[in-house]
N, C-alpha and C positions, 0 to 999 in steps of 0.2 A: 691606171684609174679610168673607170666609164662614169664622165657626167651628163646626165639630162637635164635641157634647159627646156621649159614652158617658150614659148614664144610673145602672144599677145599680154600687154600688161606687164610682161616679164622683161624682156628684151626690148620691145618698143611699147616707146609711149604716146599713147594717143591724147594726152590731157586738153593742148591747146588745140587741137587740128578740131575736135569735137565742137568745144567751143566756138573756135570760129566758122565752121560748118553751120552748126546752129543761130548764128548769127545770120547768116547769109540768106538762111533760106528763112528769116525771121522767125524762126522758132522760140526764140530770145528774146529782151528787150535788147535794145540797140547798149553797146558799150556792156551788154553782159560779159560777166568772167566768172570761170568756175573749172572743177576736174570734170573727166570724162564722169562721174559717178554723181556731180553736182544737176548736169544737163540731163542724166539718164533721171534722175529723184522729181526733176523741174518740170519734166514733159509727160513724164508719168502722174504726176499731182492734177492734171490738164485732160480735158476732154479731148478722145482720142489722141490721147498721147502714146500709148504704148504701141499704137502705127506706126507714128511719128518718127518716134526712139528707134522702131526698127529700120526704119526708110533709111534713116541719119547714119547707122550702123552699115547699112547695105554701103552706103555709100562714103564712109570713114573709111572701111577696111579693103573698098574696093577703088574704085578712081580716087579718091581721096588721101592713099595710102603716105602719097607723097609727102605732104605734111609733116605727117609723125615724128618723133625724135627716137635717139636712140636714148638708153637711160646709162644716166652716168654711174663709170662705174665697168660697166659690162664690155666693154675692148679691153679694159686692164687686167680683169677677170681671162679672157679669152687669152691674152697673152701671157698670165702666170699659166694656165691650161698647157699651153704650146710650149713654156720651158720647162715644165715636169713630162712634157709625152703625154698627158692624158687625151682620150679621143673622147668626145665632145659630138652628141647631138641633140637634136631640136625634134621634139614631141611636143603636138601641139591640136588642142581637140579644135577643128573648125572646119566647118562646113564648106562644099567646093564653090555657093553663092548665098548670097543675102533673102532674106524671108521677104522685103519691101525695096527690094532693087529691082525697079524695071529695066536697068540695063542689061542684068544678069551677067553681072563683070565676076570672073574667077576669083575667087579671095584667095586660094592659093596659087593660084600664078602671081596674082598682086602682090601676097607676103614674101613671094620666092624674090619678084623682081625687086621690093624694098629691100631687104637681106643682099642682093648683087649688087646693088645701088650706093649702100652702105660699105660695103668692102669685106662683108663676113662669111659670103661666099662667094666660089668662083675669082677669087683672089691670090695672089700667089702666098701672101701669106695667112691665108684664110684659116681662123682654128677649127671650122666645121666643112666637113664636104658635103658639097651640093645632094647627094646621094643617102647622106644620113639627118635629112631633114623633113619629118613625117608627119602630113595630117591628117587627123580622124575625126570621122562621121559623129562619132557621139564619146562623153567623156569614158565612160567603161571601155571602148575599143583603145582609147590615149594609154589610157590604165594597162591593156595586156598588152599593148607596142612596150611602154618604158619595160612592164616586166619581161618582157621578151631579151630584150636588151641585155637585160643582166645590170643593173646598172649600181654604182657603187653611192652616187648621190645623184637628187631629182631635187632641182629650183621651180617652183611655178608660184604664182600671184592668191590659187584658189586655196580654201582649205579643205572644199569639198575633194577637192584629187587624192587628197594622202588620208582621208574618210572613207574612198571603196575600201569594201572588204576584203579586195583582190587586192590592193597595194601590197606591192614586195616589201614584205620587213626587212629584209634585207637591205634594202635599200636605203641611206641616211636622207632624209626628208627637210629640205630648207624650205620654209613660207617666205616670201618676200613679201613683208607688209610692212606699212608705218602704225599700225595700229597692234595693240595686242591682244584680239580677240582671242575667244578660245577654238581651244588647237586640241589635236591630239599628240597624248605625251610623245609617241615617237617623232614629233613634227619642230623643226627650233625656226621661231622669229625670227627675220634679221631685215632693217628698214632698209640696209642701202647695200652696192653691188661691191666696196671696200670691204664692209662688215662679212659678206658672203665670202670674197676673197681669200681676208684671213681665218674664218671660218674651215674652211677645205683647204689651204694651205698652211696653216701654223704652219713653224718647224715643231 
């Protein structure tokens, strides 16, 4: 079996690191709390906010990566992976720097080095190799990497990815959301990374 995993959103979570980020640099009332989608909705409500948002992003996914958590769920995911043989890699649309980062820190070196940091690659028992971990410039280019792939299932956070016209049908289509928006029929909800689990592993 070939699974493709989304990376941000999907794999890691950025909810509190945002939050506190935004705090920091008072974008927030002091003692604010909220998801990563709370602070993006708050800042953007706000004059010159969607600079802001972007600044906050540059620097969430870049020196700030540290923070993030992984999402629960997704190592126990990765290890049913590793005892059925399946290979397992990481498509992920995202740009090599941030739109409002004056430091112009690599966002893919920074995802690479959280990912090492984490223990999910470059580990001995790593269920992805370093080498099958790919990001792209814009989401239609993520779109012909998974197709390329061949892939048997794709996890990602968006519902716009399994929306291209170019998504491989072939391909079974898991949304990882808490909510139930609408989807396309070939696309199945599922809120947590157990439910996915047993999703792709039933017996």
């Amino acid at each position: 079996m070939r699974i493709g995993i989304d990376f941000d959103n999907t794999i890691i979570c950025y909810d509190k690191v945002f939050a506190a980020a935004a705090r920091q640099r008072d974008l927030v009332p002091e003692g604010w709390e909220g998801l990563k989608t709370d602070v993006r909705d708050y800042l953007r409500s706000r004059t010159g906010g969607e600079l802001a948002w972007q600044g906050l992003q540059g620097f969430v996914y870049g020196k700030g990566i540290g923070g993030a958590e992984i999402y629960p769920g997704v190592r126990e995911f990765l290890a049913a992976c590793r005892q059925a043989g399946a290979k397992v890699y990481i498509v992920s649309h995202k740009t090599r720097y941030g739109h409002q980062d004056p430091d112009h820190t690599d966002l893919r070196e920074a995802a690479r080095g959280w990912l090492r940091e984490v223990g999910l690659i470059d580990a001995a028992d790593a269920a992805v190799a370093a080498g099958d971990v790919y990001f792209e410039d814009t989401m239609a280019a993520k779109v012909e990497r998974l197709a390329s792939l061949e892939l048997d299932v794709f996890i990602d956070d968006l519902v716009e990815v399994f929306d291209q016209p170019h998504f491989p049908k072939a391909t079974r289509s898991i949304l990882f959301t808490r909510s139930q928006a609408l989807h396309p029929e070939h696309c199945k909800p599922i809120a947590t990374w157990a439910g996915i689990r047993n999703e792709v592993f039933a017996a």
